[in-house]
Steps between C-alpha positions, in 0.01 A plus 500: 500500500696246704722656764811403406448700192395795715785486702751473228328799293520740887869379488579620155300831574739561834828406295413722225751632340697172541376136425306302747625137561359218650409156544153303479488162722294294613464472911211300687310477123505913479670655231704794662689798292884541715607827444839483454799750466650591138902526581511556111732779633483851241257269251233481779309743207477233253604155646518328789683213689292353800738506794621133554447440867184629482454238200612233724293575827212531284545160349590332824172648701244481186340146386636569144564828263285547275639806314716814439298808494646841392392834387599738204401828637483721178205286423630319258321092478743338275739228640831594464776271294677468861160406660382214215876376593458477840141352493643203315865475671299458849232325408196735652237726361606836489208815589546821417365790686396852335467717830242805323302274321480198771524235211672173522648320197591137560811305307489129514849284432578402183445126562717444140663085501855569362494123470219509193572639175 
């Protein structure tokens, strides 16, 4: 198992009860898991925002980002309607984290040309 994924899954476990957040970049060709703090407030349960400084430092010290990574901690591997949103609104693959099980699921884009018919 690559270590980003090993990282993000020991992050999920430690924020247990609460989603994990973070960011996957890019940074001298490695691929590195951010952890990142959820300031989703009294939701931190069953959403999370990633705290936009940290968003921005990330960005501006990291080659490129490469994708948002969160967990659902009751286990639960099924994109959310909020999360399929957000994967296509920014443009990144979205990985979701189940902390018990250490399984990651992986949501790519939707890559859909509003121009065709």
């Amino acid at each position: 198992m690559e270590q980003w994924k090993k990282d993000a899954i020991a992050h999920a476990k430690e924020c247990k009860p609460e989603e994990s957040c973070g960011i996957l970049a890019i940074k001298n060709n490695q691929t590195i898991y951010y952890k990142c703090k959820n300031v989703a407030d009294e939701l931190k349960t069953e959403s999370f925002i990633i705290e936009p400084i940290q968003y921005a430092d990330i960005e501006d010290e990291t080659d490129e980002i490469v994708g948002i990574v969160h967990s659902h901690p009751q286990n639960i591997l099924v994109f959310s309607d909020a999360d399929i949103y957000s994967c296509n609104s920014i443009d990144l693959p979205f990985y979701l984290v189940s902390p018990d099980s250490d399984k990651i699921e992986t949501l790519l884009p939707n890559k859909i040309d509003a121009k065709k018919n």
